[in-house]
C-alpha positions as CSV (number, residue, x, y, z in Angstrom):
1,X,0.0,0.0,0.0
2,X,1.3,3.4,-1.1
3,X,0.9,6.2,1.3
4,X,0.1,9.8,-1.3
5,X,1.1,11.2,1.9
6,X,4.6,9.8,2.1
7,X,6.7,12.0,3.4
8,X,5.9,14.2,6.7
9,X,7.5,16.9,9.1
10,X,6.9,16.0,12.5
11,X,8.3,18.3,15.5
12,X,9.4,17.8,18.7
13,X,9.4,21.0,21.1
14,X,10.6,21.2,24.5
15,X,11.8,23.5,27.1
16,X,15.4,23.0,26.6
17,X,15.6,21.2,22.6
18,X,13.6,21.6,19.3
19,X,14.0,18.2,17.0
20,X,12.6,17.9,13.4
21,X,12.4,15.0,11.7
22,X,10.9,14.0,8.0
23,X,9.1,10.6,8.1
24,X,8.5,8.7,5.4
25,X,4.9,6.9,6.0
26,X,5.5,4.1,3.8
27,X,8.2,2.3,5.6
28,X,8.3,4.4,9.0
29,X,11.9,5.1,8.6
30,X,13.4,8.8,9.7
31,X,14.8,9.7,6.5
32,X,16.1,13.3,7.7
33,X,16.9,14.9,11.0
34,X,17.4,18.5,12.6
35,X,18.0,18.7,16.3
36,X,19.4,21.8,18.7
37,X,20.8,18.3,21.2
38,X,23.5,18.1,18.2
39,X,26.6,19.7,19.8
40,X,27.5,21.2,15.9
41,X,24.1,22.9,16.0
42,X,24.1,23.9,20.1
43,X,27.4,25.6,20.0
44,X,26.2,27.4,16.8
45,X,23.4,29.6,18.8
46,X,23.7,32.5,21.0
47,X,24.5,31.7,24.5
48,X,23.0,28.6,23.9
49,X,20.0,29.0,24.0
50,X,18.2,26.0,22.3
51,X,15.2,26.4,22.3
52,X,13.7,29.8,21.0
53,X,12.4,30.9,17.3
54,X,16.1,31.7,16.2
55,X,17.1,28.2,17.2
56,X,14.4,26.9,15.4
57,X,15.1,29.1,12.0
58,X,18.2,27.0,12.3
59,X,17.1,23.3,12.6
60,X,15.1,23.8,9.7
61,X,17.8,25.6,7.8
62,X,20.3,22.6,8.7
63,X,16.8,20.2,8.2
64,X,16.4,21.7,4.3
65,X,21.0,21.0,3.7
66,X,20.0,17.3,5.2
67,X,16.8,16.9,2.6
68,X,18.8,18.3,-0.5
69,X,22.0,15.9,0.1
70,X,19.5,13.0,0.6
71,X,17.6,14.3,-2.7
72,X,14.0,14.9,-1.2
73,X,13.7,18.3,-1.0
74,X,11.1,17.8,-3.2
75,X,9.3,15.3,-1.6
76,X,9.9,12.9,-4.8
77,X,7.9,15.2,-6.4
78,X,4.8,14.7,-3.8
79,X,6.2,17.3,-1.7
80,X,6.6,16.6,2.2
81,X,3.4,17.6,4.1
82,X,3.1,19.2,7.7
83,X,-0.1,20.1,9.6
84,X,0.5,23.6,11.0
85,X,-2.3,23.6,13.4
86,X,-2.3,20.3,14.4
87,X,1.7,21.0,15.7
88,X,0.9,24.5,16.9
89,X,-2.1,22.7,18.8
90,X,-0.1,19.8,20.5
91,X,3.0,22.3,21.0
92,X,1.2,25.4,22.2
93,X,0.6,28.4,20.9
94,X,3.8,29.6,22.9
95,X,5.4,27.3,20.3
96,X,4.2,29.3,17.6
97,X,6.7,31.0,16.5
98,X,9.0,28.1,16.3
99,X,6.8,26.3,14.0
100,X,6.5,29.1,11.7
101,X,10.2,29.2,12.1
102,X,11.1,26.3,10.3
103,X,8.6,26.2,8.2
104,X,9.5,29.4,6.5
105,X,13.4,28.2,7.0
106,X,12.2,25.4,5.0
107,X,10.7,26.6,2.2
108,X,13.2,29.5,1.7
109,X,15.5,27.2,1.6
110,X,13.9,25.3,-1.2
111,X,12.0,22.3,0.4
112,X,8.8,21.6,-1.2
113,X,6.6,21.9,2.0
114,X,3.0,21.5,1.6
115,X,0.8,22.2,4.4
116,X,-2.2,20.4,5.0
117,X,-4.2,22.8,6.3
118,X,-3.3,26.2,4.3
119,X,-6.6,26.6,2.8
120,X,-8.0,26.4,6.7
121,X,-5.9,29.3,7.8
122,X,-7.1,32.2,8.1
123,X,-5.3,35.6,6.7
124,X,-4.0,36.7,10.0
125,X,-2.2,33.8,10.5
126,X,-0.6,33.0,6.8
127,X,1.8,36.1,7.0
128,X,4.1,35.2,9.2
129,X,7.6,36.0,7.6
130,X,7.8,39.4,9.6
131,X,7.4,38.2,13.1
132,X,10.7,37.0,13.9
């Protein structure tokens, strides 16, 4: 069975560490990984602090470098889908800024992120490149 949603950003936000992995559905392997516990990344950041919206802007930056060596920045032409408001739900909305932080890291990096739930959000909450 073929998933059409094969590949997928999951997040994992906590006090001290922000993790982002890309999932591929059909086999449940972790095909790319981002993650502020990686000593490379931690003693890249600011006093380090690893866990705010410029920590995240880098895990996904680092996150998009991982999907283009691996060749799925594209998704395999699919594109690799992430529910915004399902994360920002089960994160917080304190978290909300992270999320929006490697998302837009992502796609200005060139990933081909599709979000599930763009056509759900409303106006306020699609611009968010100006509030980091």
């Amino acid at each position: 069975m073929t998933v059409l949603k094969r590949y997928v950003l999951r997040l994992f936000i906590s006090i001290k560490y922000i993790t982002a992995n890309v999932v591929d559905r059909n086999n449940g392997r972790i095909v790319a990984t981002a993650s502020t516990v990686e000593h490379t990344i931690k003693n890249s950041l600011e006093c380090g602090r690893s866990s705010n919206a410029k920590a995240a802007g880098v895990v996904g930056e680092v996150l998009a470098m991982r999907l283009k060596v691996e060749g799925l920045e594209l998704g395999q032409g699919r594109g690799i889908h992430m529910d915004v408001t399902k994360e920002i739900k089960k994160k917080g909305l304190g978290n909300k800024t992270k999320v929006w932080a490697i998302v837009n890291a992502l796609r200005s990096n060139g990933v081909n992120l599709i979000l599930d739930d763009e056509a759900n959000l409303d106006s306020s909450s699609t611009n968010h490149a100006g509030q980091f």
